[in-house]
N, C-alpha and C positions, 0 to 999 in steps of 0.2 A: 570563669563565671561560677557565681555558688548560689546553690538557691537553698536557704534553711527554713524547716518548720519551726517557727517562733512557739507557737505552742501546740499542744495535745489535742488530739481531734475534737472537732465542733462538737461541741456542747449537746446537740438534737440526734447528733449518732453515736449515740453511746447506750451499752444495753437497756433494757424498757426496767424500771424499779421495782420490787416488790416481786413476784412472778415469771416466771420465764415461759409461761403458759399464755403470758396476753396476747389477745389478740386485737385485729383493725379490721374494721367492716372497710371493705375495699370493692369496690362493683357489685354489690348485692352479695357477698359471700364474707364467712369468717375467716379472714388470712391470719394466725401465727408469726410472728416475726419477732426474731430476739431483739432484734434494735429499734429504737422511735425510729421510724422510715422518713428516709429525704422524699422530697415530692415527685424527682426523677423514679424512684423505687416502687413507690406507689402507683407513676402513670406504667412502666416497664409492666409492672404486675397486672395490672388493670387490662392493658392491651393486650397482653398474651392469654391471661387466662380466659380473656371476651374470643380468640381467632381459635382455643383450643376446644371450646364450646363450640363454637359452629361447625368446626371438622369434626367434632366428635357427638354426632348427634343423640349416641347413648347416655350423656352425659346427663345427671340431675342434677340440681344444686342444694345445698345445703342450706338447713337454715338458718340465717344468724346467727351468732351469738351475741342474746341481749344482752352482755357485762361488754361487750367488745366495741373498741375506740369506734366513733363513727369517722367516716371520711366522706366526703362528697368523693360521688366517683369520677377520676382523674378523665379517663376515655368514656365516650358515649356506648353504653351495654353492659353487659356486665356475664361474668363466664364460671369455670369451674377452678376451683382449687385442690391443692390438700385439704386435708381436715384435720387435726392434729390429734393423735392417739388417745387423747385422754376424754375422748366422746366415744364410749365403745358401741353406742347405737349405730355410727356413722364409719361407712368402708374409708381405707386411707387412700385407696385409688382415686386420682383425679376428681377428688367431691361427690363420689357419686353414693347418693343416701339406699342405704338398705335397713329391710325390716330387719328387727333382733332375731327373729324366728329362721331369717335364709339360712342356709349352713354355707361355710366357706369354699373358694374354688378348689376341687381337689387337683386340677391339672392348669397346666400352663394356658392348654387352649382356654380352659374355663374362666380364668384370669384374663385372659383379652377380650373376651367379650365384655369383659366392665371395662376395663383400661389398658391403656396401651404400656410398653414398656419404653422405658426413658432412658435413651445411651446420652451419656455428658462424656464427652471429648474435649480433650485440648491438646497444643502442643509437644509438650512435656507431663513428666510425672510429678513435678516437682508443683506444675498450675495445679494439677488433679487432687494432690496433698491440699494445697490452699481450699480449694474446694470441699473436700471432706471435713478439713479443721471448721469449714461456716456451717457447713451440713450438721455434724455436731451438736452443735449450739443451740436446733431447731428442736421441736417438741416431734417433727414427723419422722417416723421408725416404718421404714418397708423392707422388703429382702433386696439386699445390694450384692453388689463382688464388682472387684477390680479387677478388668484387665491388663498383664503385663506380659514380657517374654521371661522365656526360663531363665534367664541373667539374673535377673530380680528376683526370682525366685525359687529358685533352686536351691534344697538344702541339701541334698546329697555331697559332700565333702571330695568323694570321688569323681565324681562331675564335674565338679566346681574347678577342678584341680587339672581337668582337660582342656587342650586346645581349643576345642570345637566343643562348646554345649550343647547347641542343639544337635550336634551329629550325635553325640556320645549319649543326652537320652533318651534319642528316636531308638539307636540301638539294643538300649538296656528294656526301653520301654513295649519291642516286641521280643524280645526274650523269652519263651513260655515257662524257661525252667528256674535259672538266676533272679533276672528282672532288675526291677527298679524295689527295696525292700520299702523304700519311699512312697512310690506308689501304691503298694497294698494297703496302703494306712491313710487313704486320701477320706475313707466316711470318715474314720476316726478323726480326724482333724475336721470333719464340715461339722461332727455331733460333736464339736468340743463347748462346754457351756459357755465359755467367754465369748462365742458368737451365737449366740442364739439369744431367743428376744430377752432383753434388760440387761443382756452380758455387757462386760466391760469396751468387750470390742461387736456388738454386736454394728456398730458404727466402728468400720477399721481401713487402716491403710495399707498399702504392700506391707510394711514392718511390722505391723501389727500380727500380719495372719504368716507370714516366718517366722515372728517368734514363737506364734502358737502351732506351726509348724513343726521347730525343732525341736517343742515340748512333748507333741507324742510321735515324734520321728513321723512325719508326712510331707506328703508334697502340695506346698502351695500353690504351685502353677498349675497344675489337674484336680483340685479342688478349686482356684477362683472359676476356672470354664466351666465347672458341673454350678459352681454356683450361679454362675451367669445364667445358664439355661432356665433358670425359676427366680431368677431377680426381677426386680420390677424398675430398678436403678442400676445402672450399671458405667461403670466409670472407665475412662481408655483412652489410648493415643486418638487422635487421628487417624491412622492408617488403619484401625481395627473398625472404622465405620468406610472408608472412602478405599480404600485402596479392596479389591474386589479380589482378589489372591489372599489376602490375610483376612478378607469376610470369610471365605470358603477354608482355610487352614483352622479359623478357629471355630467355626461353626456358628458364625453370630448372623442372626435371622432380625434383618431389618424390616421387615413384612408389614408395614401396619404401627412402628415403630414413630417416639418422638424424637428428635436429634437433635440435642443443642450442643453447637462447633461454638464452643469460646474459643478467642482467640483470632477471630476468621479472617483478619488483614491476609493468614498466610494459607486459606482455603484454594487460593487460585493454582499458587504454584504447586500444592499438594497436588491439588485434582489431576493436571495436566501431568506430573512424575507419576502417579498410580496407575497407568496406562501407556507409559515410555517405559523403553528397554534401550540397554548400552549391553553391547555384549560383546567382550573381545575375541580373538579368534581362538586364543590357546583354551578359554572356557569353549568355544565351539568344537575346537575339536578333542577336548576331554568327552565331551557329551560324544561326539561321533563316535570315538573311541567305545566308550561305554555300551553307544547300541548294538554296534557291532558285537559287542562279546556277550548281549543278551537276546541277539533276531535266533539263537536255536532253542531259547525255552517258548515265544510267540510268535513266531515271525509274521504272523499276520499283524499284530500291533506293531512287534519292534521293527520290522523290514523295514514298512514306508518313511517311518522318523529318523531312519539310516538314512537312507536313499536322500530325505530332505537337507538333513545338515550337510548331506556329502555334496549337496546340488548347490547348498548357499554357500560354503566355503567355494567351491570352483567360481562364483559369480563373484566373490571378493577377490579372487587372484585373479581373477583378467580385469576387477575396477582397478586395480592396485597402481596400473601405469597412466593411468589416467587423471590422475589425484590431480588438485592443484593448491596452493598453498594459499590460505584465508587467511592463517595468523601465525604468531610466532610457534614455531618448532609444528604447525599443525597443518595439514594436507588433507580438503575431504571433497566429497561431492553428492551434493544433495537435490533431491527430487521431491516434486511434490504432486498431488493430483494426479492425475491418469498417468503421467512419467513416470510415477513411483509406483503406480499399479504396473505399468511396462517393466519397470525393472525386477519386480517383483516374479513377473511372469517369467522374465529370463532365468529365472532361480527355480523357474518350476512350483513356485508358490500362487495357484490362483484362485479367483471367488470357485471355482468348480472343486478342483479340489482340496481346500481346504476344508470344509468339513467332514470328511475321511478323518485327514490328517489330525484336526481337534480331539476327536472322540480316538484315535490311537493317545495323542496324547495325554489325554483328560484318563485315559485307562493305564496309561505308565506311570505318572504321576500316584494311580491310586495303590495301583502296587507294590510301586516301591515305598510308600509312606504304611501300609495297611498290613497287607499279606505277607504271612511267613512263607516267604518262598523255597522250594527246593534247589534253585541257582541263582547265582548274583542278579543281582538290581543295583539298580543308581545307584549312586551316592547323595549326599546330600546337596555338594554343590550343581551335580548335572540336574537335580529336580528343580532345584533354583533357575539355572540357565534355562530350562524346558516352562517352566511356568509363566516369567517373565516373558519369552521368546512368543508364548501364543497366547496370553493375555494382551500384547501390545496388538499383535495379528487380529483377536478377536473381535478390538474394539475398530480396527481397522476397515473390515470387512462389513464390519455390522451393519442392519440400517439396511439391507439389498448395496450396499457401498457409499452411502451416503454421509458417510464419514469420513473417507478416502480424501477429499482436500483439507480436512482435519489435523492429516501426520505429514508430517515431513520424513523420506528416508534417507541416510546417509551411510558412507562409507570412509573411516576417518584414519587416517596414519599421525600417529604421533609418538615421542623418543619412548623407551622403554628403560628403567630408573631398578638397580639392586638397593638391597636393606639399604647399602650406605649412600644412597642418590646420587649413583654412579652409570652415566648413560654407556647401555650394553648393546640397544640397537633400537629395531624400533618396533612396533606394535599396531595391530587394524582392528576396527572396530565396526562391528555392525549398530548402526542406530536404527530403532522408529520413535520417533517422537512427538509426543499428542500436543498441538498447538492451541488446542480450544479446550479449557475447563469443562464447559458445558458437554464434551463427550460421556465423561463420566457421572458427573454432577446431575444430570436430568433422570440420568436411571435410580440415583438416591432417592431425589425429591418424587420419583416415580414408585417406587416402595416403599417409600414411609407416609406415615399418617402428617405428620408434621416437620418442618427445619426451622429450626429459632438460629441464628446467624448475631453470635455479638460479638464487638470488640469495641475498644476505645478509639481506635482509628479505621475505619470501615470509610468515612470521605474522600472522595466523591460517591453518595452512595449513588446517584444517577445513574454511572458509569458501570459498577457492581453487578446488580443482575442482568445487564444485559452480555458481561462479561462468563457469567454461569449458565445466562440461559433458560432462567427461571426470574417468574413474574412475582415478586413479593406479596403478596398481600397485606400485608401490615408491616412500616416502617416507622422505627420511633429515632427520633435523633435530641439527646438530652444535655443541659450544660450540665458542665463541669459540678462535680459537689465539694470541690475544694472551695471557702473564700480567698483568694488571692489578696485582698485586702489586709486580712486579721490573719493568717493560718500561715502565708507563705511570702519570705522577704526575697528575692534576686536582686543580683549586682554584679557590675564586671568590678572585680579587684586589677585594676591598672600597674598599680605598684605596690611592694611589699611596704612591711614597715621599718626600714629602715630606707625607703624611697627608692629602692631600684626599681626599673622598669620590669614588671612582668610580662616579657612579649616572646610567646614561646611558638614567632615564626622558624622558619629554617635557619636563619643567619644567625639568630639566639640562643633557641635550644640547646644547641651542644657545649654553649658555653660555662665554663664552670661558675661563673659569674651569675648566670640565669638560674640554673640547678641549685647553688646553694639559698640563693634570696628564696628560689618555691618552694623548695625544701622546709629553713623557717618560716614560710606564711603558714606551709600546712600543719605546723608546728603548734603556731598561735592558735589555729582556727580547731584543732584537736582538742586544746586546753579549755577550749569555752562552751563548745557543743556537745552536750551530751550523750548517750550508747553508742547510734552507730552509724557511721560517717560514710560515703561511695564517692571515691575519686577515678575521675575518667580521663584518659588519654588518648590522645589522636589516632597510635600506632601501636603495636607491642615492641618495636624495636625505642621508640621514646622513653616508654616504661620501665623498660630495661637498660638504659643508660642512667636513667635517673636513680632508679633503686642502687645501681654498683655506684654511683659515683656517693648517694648517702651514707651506703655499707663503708664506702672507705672513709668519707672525713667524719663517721659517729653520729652527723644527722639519722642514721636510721634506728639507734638506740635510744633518739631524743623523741621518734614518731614512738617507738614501739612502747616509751616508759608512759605515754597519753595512752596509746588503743592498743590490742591485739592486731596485728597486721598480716591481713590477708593478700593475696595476690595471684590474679584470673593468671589460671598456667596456660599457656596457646599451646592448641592440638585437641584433637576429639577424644582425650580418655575419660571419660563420665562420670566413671566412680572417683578420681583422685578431685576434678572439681567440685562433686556431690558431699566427698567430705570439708572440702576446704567450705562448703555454704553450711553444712552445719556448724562445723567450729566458730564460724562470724555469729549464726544467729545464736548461739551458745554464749559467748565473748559479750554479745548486745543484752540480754538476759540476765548478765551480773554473773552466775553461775560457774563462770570459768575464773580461776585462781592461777595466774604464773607466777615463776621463781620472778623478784624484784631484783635485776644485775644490774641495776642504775649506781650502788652503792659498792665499792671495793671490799673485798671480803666479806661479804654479807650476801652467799651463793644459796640460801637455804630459806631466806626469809619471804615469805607470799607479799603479794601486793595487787589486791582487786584494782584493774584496769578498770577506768570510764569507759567502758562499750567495747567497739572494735572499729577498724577500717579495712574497705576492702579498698584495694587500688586495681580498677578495671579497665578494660580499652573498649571505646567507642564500636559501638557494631556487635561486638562480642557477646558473649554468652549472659554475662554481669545485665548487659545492659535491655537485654527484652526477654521478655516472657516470667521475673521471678519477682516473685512480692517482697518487697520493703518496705511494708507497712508500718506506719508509725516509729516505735524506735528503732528500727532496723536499719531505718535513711532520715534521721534529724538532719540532714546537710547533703547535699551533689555537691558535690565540684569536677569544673569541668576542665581542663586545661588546654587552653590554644583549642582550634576550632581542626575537625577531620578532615579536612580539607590536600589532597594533592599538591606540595608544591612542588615546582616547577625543575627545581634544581636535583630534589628526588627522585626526581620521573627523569632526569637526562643519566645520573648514576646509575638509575634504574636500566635505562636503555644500554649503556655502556654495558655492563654488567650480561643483558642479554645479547649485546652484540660477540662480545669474550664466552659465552656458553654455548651462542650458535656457531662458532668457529669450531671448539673443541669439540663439542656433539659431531658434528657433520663431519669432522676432521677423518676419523675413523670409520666414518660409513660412507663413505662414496666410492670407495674401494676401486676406481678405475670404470664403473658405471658410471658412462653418459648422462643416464637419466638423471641421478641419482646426484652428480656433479654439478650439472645445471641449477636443478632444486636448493641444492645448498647455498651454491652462489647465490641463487635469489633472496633466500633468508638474509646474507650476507651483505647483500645490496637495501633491501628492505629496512634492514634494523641500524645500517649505517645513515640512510637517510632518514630516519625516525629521532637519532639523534640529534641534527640536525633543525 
């Protein structure tokens, strides 16, 4: 299937002429907007800034601007906006008009009392990028900062250079004497002129504030969090608004706060992992290990979080014979409701004493992250297992218990796998797991001022909040601002052009007959569409047959002499993908020059590629969450449909029939139990084949 942009975006969204200060009377106020606005844009604005008025009864409105487009207002009301910088009679907070004569808030508190602060989350870093580039564009200038992890931003060289980041600059960072020399330089880097108001970057991205980082040796990660504390914009994953361990690590005060979750198809599964824990046994008993060799600097704190992990490990060795087998290679047994508060109690974990146990833990946690202590403390990863372990409990318990048939508990056996995924034995896992969004989600929408919730697929919204828990108050559902008519052509390409069938079911695919015909189509279709092309596949093993088999007969010399050719690598390494998507949108930009090896002996000579192409797989990373705006995706193609067949799911099964043989082969060691279980496996995936 290909679906190409025939032409350059509609004519009515393209920047406003003349100006970039214009503005659009939109609900009784002056909105700013760099582009003529779609009508969706309009109502989207119109509704929100009308629900942030009525929650915000501080709020004034501004008035008019007589030069500014009129619009009839799209929703019935009309509410607060920006104002845009260049009215210096008028604050930029949420529209709210002040006399020339007030003086400015000198503190944060003083600042909320006009307006609230605006966290904008999404997925990735990479949506938050996109976001910043429109922010940009706008005339409104507030205090921002971006939040990230030390990954991103870390310029200590020495850091950089270690296993463990954040182990190594929690380390250096309570050092009183060495340190981090990174960190002493974190004002110098917030007083650097290129962020502050009219600087270059006073509008800037992660990369922005590392390079101005490693211009006066500082640290960007402890400067964006002081900047956070006095922004009034503040940019972040997900997990830096929802997840209630990384609110409290980074110190982000949702209080009264606006939160708009782009992205929010993937709010549900967030909310409910922000409040699950998986914990294996060998992290449980690193942690026991640990308390133990710290109960003689407290033992009123460290004794009782002894005694606990010593109490939930012994309840996993006597579940351990009881397991029963759910799915391939996996063995668990799960409780829910009062069962799992019963099991829980067997463990010595209950509503009586767990808050004891919280405030030891909430005081070990702060110790080992805070105080220079005179004896060992945690390590990094037992504060992780300690965090997670009573974060999941807390939401557990909470409520007088009335979240209790919320979690499911479990207790799970499954193989245990070295570097080279070599089954060694096998592995138990303590789970709690939040079943309902709405455990966490209602305490958000219960601190903040506001939740704005958008994404392009949010349908059924019906179903939605009662999934979260929360009653919307204003829902807007908009068409599409593509014309599909004039903007955007699809078609299934059936056969290539020399007439062979393009049918890239199972029985085809592999054939070398199939691969070279799609090969040259995607050949032709490089050579007429312009920058930059996204080709998707069913599987990464597809992908990977098809690119060796071009590599070897020269079709891939023939793709590569049309686009730069990109290619999604499978696996979670972040930075090796994060470069491969700058070099496409580099490649799509014109900007990038390779050597021209189309021609024999002629190893030296450049040749400006038409665009680039990435070749991605379905589901993957390529395929949600990143902007391919305009020239970035003149063309999809999509090949053969992601679809299971039938005959790969029976290799498939074989395949795990021959793995549970040999797994199990070596651990049943002449145990009964252990024997039986195998055979079951054994019998199970035999008849699955079947």
């Amino acid at each position: 299937m290909v679906a190409q942009h025939r032409s350059p975006p509609s004519a009515n969204q393209i920047p406003s002429s003349g100006s970039s200060k214009r503005a659009y009377h939109v609900g009784g106020i002056s909105v700013e907007f760099p582009y003529q606005p779609y009508g969706t844009q309009l109502a989207f604005m119109g509704r929100q800034t009308q629900k942030l008025k009525n929650q915000y009864a501080n709020l004034t409105l501004s008035e008019p601007d007589p030069e500014a487009m009129i619009y009839p207002n799209p929703i019935i009301g009309h509410g607060g906006g920006f104002v845009p910088e260049t009215q210096p009679s008028k604050n930029l907070l949420a529209g709210v008009t002040e006399p020339t004569s007030q003086a400015a808030p000198s503190s944060k508190a003083e600042q909320m009392e006009m307006a609230p602060t605006i966290f904008y989350a999404s997925r990735t870093h990479s949506q938050i990028s996109q976001v910043v580039r429109e922010y940009r564009k706008t005339g409104y200038r507030v205090p921002m900062a971006i939040l990230a992890s030390r990954k991103r931003y870390c310029t200590n060289e020495t850091v950089n250079r270690s296993g463990n980041i954040d182990e190594k600059c929690k380390l250096l960072t309570k050092n009183p004497e060495g340190g981090c020399s990174y960190l002493k330089n974190v004002q110098k880097l917030m007083d650097h002129t290129s962020l502050q108001k009219g600087g270059c970057h006073e509008v800037h991205d992660i990369e922005d504030l590392v390079k101005v980082g490693n211009v006066v040796e500082g640290c960007p990660y402890y400067a964006a969090r002081l900047m956070a504390e006095e922004a009034q914009l503040v940019f972040c994953p997900y997990s830096y608004v929802i997840n209630p361990i990384v609110r409290r690590a980074m110190d982000i005060d949702i209080q009264g706060a606006i939160l708009v979750l782009d992205e929010a198809h993937n709010i549900e599964d967030i909310a409910r992992d922000a409040v699950s824990v998986d914990l294996n046994e060998d992290a449980l008993q690193k942690l026991q290990t640990e308390l133990r060799q710290v109960c003689s600097g407290d033992a009123m704190i460290y004794q009782p979080l002894y005694k606990m992990t010593q109490d939930l490990l012994s309840w996993m060795e006597r579940k351990k014979s009881k397991l029963e087998m759910r799915e391939f290679q996996q063995f668990y047994s799960c409780w829910t409701g009062d069962q799992a508060l019963r099991e829980l109690q067997e463990a010595n974990i209950t509503q009586l004493s767990f808050p004891n146990l919280l405030d030891c833990a909430q005081k070990t946690i702060k110790d080992a992250t805070v105080k220079e202590a005179e004896f060992a403390l945690l390590s990094g990863m037992s504060v992780t297992t300690l965090e997670g372990l009573f974060s999941a409990l807390k939401y557990f318990f909470s409520r007088n218990g009335s979240h209790i048939s919320d979690y499911q508990l479990a207790v799970q056996r499954t193989v245990k796998k070295d570097t080279k995924n070599v089954v060694t034995g096998w592995t138990h896992t303590f789970s709690l797991w939040c079943l309902n969004p709405a455990v966490v989600f209602k305490e958000i929408t219960d601190l903040s001022l506001s939740v704005i919730l958008t994404s392009g697929t949010l349908s059924p919204m019906n179903s939605f909040p009662s999934e979260l828990g929360v009653n919307f108050g204003t829902c807007i559902e908009a068409p599409h601002v593509v014309n599909i008519k004039s903007q955007v052509w699809t078609a299934v390409i059936s056969s290539s052009y020399e007439k062979y069938p393009l049918n890239a079911s199972y029985k085809t695919a592999s054939t070398f007959a199939f691969q070279d015909a799609l090969g040259k189509s995607l050949e032709e279709i490089l050579k007429v569409v312009p920058a930059g092309s996204l080709v998707f596949f069913p599987s990464y093993s597809m992908m990977g047959k098809l690119c060796k088999r071009w590599q070897e007969t020269g079709q891939w010399s023939k793709l590569h002499a049309q686009k730069s050719l990109f290619v999604e690598p499978r696996g979670g390494n972040q930075e090796e993908f994060d470069s491969l998507l700058k070099g496409y949108y580099k490649s799509v930009s014109g900007s990038e020059k390779v050597p021209d090896r189309t021609k024999k002996g002629n190893k030296k000579a450049d040749k400006k590629k038409n665009g680039g192409a990435f070749l991605a797989v379905c589901r993957g990373k390529v395929s949600e969450g990143i902007d391919f705006s305009d020239d970035n995706a003149r063309v999809v193609i999509i090949v053969g449909i992601p679809f299971p067949n039938i005959n790969d799911v029976k290799v498939h099964l074989k395949k795990k029939y021959n793995d549970t043989f040999k797994s199990t082969k070596n651990l049943i060691s002449g145990n009964e139990w252990y024997c039986h279980q195998a055979f079951r496996a054994l019998n199970q995936a035999a008849a699955e084949i079947q």
